[in-house]
C-alpha positions as CSV (number, residue, x, y, z in Angstrom):
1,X,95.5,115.4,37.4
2,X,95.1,114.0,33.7
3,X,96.9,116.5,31.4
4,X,94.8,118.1,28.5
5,X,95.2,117.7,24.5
6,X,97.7,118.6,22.7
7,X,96.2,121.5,21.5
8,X,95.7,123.0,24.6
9,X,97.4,126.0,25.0
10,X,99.2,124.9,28.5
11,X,99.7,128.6,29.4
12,X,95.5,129.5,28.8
13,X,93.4,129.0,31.9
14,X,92.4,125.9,31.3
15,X,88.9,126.2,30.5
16,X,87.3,122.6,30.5
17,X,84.0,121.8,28.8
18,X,81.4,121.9,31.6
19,X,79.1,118.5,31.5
20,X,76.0,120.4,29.5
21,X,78.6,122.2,27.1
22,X,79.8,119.4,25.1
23,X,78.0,115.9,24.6
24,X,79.2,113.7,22.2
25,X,77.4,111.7,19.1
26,X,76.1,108.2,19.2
27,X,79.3,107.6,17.2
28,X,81.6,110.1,18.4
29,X,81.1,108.0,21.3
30,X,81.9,104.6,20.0
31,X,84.7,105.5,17.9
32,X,86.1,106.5,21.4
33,X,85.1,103.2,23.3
34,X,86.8,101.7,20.0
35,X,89.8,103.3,20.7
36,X,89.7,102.8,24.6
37,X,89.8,99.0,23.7
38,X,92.8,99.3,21.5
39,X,94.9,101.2,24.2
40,X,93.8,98.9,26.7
41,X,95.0,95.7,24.0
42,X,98.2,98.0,23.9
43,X,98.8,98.3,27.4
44,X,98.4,94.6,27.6
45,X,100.5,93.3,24.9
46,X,103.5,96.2,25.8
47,X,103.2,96.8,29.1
48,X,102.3,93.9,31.1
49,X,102.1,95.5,34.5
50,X,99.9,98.5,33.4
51,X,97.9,96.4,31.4
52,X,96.6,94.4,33.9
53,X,96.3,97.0,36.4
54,X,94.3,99.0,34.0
55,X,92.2,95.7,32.9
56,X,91.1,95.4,36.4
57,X,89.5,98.6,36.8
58,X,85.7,99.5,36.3
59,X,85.5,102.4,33.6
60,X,82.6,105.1,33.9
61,X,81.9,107.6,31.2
62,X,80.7,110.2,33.2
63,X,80.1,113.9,32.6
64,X,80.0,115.1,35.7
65,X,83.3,115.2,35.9
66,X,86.3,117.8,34.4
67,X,88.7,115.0,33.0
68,X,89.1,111.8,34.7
69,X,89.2,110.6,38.1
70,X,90.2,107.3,40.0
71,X,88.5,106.7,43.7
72,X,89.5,104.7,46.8
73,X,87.4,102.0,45.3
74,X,89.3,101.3,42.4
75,X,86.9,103.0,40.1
76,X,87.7,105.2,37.2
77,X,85.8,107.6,35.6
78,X,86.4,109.5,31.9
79,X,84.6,112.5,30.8
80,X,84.1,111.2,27.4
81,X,84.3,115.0,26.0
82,X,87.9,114.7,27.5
83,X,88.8,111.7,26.0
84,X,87.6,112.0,22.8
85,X,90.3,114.3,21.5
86,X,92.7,111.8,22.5
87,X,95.1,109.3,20.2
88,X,95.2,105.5,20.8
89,X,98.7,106.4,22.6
90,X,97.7,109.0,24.8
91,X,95.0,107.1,26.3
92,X,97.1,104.0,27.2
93,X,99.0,106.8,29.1
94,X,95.5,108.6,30.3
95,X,94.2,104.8,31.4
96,X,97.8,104.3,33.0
97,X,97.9,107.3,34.9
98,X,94.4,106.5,36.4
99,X,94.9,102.8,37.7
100,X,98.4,104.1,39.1
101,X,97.0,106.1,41.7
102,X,95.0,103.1,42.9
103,X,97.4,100.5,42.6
104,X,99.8,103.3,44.9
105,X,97.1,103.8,46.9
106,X,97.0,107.8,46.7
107,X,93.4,107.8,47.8
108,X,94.5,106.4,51.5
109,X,97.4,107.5,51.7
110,X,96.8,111.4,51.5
111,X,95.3,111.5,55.1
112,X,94.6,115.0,55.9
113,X,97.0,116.5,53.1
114,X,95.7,119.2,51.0
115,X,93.9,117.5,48.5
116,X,95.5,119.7,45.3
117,X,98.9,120.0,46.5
118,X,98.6,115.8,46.9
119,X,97.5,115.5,43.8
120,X,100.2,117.2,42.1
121,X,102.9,115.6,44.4
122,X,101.6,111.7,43.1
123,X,100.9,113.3,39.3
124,X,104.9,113.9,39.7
125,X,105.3,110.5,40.3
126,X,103.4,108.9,38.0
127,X,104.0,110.7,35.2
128,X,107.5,110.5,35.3
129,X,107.2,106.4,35.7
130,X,105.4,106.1,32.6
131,X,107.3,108.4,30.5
132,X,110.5,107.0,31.9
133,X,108.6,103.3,31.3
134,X,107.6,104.7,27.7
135,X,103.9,103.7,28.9
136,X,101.7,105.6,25.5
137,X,102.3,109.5,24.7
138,X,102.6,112.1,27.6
139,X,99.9,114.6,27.0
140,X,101.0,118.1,26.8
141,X,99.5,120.2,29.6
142,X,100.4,117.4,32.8
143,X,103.1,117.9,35.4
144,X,106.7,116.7,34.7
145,X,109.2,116.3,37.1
146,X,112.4,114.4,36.0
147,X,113.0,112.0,38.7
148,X,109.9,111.9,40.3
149,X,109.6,108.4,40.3
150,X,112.3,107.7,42.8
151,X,110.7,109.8,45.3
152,X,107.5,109.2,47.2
153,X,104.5,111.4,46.9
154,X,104.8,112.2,50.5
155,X,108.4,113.8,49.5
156,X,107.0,115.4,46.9
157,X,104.4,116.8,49.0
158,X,106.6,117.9,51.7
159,X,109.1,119.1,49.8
160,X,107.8,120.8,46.4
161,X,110.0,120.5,43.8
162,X,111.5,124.2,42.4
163,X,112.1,122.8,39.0
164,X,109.2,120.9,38.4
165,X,106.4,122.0,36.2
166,X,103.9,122.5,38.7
167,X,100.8,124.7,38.6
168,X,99.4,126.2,41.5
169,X,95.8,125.4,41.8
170,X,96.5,121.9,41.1
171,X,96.5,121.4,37.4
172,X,93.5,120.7,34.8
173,X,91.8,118.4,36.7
174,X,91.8,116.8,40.8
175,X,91.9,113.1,39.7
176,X,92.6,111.5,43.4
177,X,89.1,110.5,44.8
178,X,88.7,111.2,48.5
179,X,87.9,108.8,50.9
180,X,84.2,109.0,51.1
181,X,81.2,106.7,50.3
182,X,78.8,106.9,47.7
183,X,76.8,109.2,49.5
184,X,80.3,111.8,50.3
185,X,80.4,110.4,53.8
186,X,84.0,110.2,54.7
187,X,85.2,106.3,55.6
188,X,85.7,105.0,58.5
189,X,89.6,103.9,59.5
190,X,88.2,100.5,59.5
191,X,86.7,100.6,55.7
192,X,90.3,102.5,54.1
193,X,92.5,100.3,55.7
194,X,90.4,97.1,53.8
195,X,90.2,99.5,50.8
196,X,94.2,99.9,51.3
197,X,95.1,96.4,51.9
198,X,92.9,95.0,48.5
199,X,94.7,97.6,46.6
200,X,98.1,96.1,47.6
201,X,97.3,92.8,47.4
202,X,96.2,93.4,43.8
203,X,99.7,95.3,43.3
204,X,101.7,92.5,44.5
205,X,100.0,89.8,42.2
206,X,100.5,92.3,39.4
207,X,103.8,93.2,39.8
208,X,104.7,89.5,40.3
209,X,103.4,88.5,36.8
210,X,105.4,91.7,35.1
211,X,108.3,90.9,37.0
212,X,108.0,87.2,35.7
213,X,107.8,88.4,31.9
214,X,110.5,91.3,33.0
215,X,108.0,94.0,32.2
216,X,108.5,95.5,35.7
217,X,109.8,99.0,35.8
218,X,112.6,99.6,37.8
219,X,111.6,103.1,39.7
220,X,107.8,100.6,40.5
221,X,109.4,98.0,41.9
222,X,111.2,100.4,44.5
223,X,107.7,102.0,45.1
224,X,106.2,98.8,45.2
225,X,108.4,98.0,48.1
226,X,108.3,100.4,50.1
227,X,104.5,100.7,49.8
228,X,104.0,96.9,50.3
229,X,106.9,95.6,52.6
230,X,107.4,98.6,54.9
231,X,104.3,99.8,55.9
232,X,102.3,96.9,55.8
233,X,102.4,94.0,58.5
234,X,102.7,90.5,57.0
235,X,99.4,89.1,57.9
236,X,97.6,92.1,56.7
237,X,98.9,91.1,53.2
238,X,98.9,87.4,53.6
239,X,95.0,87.4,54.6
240,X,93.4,88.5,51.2
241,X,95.4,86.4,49.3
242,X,94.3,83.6,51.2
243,X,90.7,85.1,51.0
244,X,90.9,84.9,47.2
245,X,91.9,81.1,47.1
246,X,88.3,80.6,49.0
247,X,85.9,78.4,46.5
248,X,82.0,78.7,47.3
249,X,81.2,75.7,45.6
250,X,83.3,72.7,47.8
251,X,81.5,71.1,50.9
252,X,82.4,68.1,52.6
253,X,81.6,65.8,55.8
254,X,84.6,63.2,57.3
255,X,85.0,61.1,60.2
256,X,87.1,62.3,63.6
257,X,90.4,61.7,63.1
258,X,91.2,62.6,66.5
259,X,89.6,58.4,67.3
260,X,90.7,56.3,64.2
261,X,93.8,55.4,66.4
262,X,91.4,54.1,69.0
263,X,89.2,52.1,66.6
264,X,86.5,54.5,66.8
265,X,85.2,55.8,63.6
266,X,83.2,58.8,65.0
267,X,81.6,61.8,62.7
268,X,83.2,64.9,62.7
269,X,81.5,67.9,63.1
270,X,79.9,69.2,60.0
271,X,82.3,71.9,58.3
272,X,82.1,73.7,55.0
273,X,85.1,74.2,53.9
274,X,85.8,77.6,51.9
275,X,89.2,76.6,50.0
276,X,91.3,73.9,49.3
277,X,94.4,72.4,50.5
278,X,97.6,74.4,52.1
279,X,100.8,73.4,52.6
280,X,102.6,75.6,55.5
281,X,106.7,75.1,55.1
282,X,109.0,75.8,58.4
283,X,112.1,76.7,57.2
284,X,113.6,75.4,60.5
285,X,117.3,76.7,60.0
286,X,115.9,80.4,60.4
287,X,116.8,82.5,63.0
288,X,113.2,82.1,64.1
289,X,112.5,81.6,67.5
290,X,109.7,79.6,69.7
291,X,108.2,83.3,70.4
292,X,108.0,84.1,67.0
293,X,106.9,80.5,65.7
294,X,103.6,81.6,68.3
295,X,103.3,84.9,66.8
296,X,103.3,83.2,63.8
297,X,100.8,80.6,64.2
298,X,98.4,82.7,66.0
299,X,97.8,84.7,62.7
300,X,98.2,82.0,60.7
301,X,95.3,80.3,62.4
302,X,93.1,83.6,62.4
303,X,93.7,83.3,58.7
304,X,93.2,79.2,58.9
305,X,89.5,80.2,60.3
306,X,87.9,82.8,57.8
307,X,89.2,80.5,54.9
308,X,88.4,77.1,56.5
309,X,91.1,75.0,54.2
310,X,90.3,71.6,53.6
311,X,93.4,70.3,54.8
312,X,96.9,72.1,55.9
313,X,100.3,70.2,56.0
314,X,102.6,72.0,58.1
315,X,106.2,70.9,56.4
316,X,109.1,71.6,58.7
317,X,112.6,71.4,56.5
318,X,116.2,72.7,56.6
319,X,118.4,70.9,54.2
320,X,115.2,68.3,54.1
321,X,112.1,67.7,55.3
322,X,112.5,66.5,59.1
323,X,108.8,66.7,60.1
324,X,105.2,66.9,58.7
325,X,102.2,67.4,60.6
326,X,98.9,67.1,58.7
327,X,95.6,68.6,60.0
328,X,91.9,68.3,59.5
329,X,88.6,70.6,59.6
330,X,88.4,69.0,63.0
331,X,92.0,69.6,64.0
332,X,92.1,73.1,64.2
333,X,93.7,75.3,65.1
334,X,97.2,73.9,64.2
335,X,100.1,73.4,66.5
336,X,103.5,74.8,65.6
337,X,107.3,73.3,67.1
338,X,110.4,74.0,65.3
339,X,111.8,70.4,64.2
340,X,115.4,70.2,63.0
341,X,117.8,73.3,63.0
342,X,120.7,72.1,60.0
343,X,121.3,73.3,56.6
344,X,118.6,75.1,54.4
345,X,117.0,73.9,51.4
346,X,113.4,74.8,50.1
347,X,113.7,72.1,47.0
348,X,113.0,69.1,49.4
349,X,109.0,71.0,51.1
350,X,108.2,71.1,47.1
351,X,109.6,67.3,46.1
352,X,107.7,65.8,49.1
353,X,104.2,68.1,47.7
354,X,104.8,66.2,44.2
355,X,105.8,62.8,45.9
356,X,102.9,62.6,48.4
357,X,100.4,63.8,45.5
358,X,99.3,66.7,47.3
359,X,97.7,69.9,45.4
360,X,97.2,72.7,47.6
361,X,96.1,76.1,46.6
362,X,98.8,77.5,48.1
363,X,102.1,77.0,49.6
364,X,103.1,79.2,52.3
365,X,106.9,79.0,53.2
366,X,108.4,81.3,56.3
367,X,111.8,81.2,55.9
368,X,115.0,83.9,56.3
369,X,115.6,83.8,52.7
370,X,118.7,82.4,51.9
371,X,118.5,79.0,49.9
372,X,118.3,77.7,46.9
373,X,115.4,79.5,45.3
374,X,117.8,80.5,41.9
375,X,118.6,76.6,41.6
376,X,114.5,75.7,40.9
377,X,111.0,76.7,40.3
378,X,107.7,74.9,41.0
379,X,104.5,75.9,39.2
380,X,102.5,76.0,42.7
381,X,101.0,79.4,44.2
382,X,103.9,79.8,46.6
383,X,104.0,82.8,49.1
384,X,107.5,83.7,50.7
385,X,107.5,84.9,54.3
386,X,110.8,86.0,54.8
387,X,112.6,87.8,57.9
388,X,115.8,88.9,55.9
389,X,116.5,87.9,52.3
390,X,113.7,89.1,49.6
391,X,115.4,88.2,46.3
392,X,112.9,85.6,45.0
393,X,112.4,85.3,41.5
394,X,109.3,83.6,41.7
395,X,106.3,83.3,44.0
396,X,104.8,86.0,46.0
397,X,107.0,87.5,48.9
398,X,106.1,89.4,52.1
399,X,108.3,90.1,54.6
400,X,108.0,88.9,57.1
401,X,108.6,91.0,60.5
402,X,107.2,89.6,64.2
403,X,106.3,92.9,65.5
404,X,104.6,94.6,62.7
C-alpha cells in the first residue's frame, strides 16, 4: 500500500480518483515524468542501494490502477493522477517503497496469505526501513510501525502489531502484485521460484555495491540475510549469476587436448562457448569433506553446462596454491580431489590469476571463511562460497550449506 498526499485527510474513506475521473494534461503529465527523473537522480546520488533497485525497474503509468503497484515480475506501475500531487521527496520514497517489495520478494513469498493483511504486514516493513534509512518524505496516510524493519513480514502477518497504525481493509491501495501471468493465470511453482531466485540475485548484487560505498542500511542487510542465505540453497543463487556472465557473441573451435600428449593433434568437437573464463578456488584447509567436494562439483558442473565457459581452472590452496587443474570445452565435466590440507590463505588463488595472465569472468572460491580477506582486495568478480564465516567485505557471498 502507497500512502496518499499530504492533504489527505487520513481519517476520510479514502476515496481514490477512479481511472475516467481524473486524466492529467499533456503537461501535467510531463512536469511529473520531470519530477520522476529527479527522484530517481536523488535516489541514486543519496541512496545508493534504492537507487539502483529502483533504476532497474520498468515504470507504467497506468490508470487502471488506485495508486501504484509492483508485480512478481519486477514491474511497477503509477497512476499518474496519484503521483502527480506528489513532491520530488515523496516520490523517491513512493519509487522506494515499490522496488522494495520486489527486491524482498513479497510477491512469492505471500503463498496463500490473505492478500490485504500481507500487504500491510510488508508496508510495515518497508516503510519503517526507509524512514529509519531517511529514503525521501513519508507520505502521510501509509502504515507506520516503529520497528518494523527488524521483523519479517511473515511476523508481522502472524502476529499483527497492537500499536501499529494499521487499517483494516488494507490501506489506500493493494500494491503487492499476485502471482499470476498476464492473462491472471496463477504461476506455476516452477515459474515463481525463477521469478524468486532473479529477484535475489538482483538483491545480492545490489546490496554488494551499497555495502561497498557504505550506503547499506543496517535493518536491510539483516533482511537481506535471512531472505538470501537461509532460505535459498547455494546453487540456486550461484546459477544466475553465472547465467549473467554468458556473452552471445564469442565462438570458438580448438584441437583435443585430451591427444596433444600423444602427438596427435585431433579436432575437438565443435562448442560454442556462452561465457568466458572461470577460475574455481578449493580452499583445501576447510572442513570440507570428499562427500561434499561431490556435492559440490556435481552442481558446479550443472552450472559448468548451461554457461559453457571457455575455460575453468580449478585452483586448490591453503596457505598456497598446491594444485591447479585446467579444463577445456572438451574436458568437461571437471574432476574435483582435495589437494593439500595446511594453513589458509586466499591472497596466493588471486596472485597466481595475475601471474599466469589469466582473466576470468568470475572467480568462484568455496572456502569456510576464515582468512585473510581484511588483509587485500582484487578487482575480479569474486563469489564466496562459504560453510561458516560470511564477513567479507568484498565480492559476492553465499553460503554455502551441502544439504540445502
Amino acid at each position: 500500500m502507497i500512502p496518499m498526499p499530504t492533504n489527505v485527510d487520513v481519517n476520510s474513506t479514502r476515496q481514490i480518483p477512479e481511472a475516467d475521473d481524473v486524466r492529467l494534461t499533456k503537461e501535467q503529465h510531463a512536469a511529473l515524468v520531470d519530477r520522476v527523473k529527479r527522484a530517481k537522480s536523488l535516489l541514486v546520488l543519496d541512496h545508493c542501494f534504492f537507487g539502483m533497485a529502483v533504476s532497474k525497474r520498468d515504470l507504467i503509468w497506468t490508470y487502471e490502477i488506485k495508486t501504484a503497484s509492483m508485480d512478481a515480475f519486477g514491474q511497477m506501475r503509477i497512476n499518474p493522477a496519484f503521483a502527480y500531487p506528489l513532491t520530488v521527496r515523496q516520490l523517491m520514497f513512493l519509487l522506494a517503497h515499490e522496488a522494495l517489495h520486489y527486491m524482498l520478494c513479497h510477491s512469492t513469498r505471500r503463498g496463500e496469505r490473505d492478500p490485504e493483511m500481507w500487504n500491510i504486514a510488508a508496508d510495515y516493513v518497508i516503510n519503517d526501513t526507509l524512514e529509519h534509512a531517511l529514503v525521501g518524505d513519508f507520505i502521510e496516510g501509509g502504515l507506520k510501525f516503529d520497528g518494523a524493519r527488524e521483523l519479517s513480514a511473515e511476523q508481522l502477518y502472524a502476529d499483527p502489531p497492537e500499536g501499529g497504525d494499521g487499517i483494516p481493509d488494507g490501506g489506500i491501495g493493494m500494491d503487492i502484485g499476485a502471482c499470476v501471468d498476464e492473462d491472471g493465470k496463477p504461476l506455476d511453482e516452477s515459474t515463481i521460484k525463477q521469478l524468486e531466485t532473479q529477484a535475489k540475485v538482483e538483491l545480492i548484487n545490489t546490496a554488494k555495491v551499497a555495502k561497498s560505498r557504505g550506503q547499506l542500511p543496517s535493518g536491510l542487510e539483516r533482511m537481506i540475510d535471512e531472505i538470501v542465505n537461509v532460505k535459498t540453497p547455494w546453487h540456486v543463487i550461484l546459477e544466475p549469476f553465472m547465467v549473467n556472465k554468458i556473452k552471445d557473441d564469442v565462438s570458438w573451435k580448438r584441437q583435443n587436448r585430451r591427444f596433444i600428449h600423444q602427438g596427435l593433434y585431433l579436432p575437438a568437437h565443435d562448442y560454442l562457448p556462452r561465457m568466458g573464463v572461470v577460475c574455481l578456488a578449493i580452499d583445501t584447509s576447510c572442513s570440507v569433506d570428499d562427500d561434499e567436494l561431490a556435492l559440490y562439483g556435481g552442481h558446479v558442473n550443472r552450472i559448468f553446462d548451461l554457461c559453457r565457459p571457455s575455460e575453468v581452472h580449478v585452483i586448490y590452496c591453503d596457505a598456497r596454491v598446491q594444485h591447479v587443474d585446467v579444463f577445456g570445452p572438451d574436458e568437461y565435466p571437471i574432476k574435483l580431489a582435495l589437494h593439500g590440507g595446511g594453513g589458509t590463505a586466499f591472497k596466493p588463488v588471486f596472485d597466481y590469476i595475475d601471474d599466469q595472465g589469466i582473466d576470468p569472468d568470475a572467480v568462484v572460491y568455496l572456502t569456510d571463511g576464515w582468512g585473510d580477506q581484511d588483509e587485500f582486495e582484487s578487482d575480479l568478480d569474486t563469489v564466496w562460497l562459504t560453510t561458516d564465516r560470511t564477513d567479507f567485505k568484498w565480492g559476492t557471498v553465499i553460503e554455502y550449506d551441502p544439504h540445502a
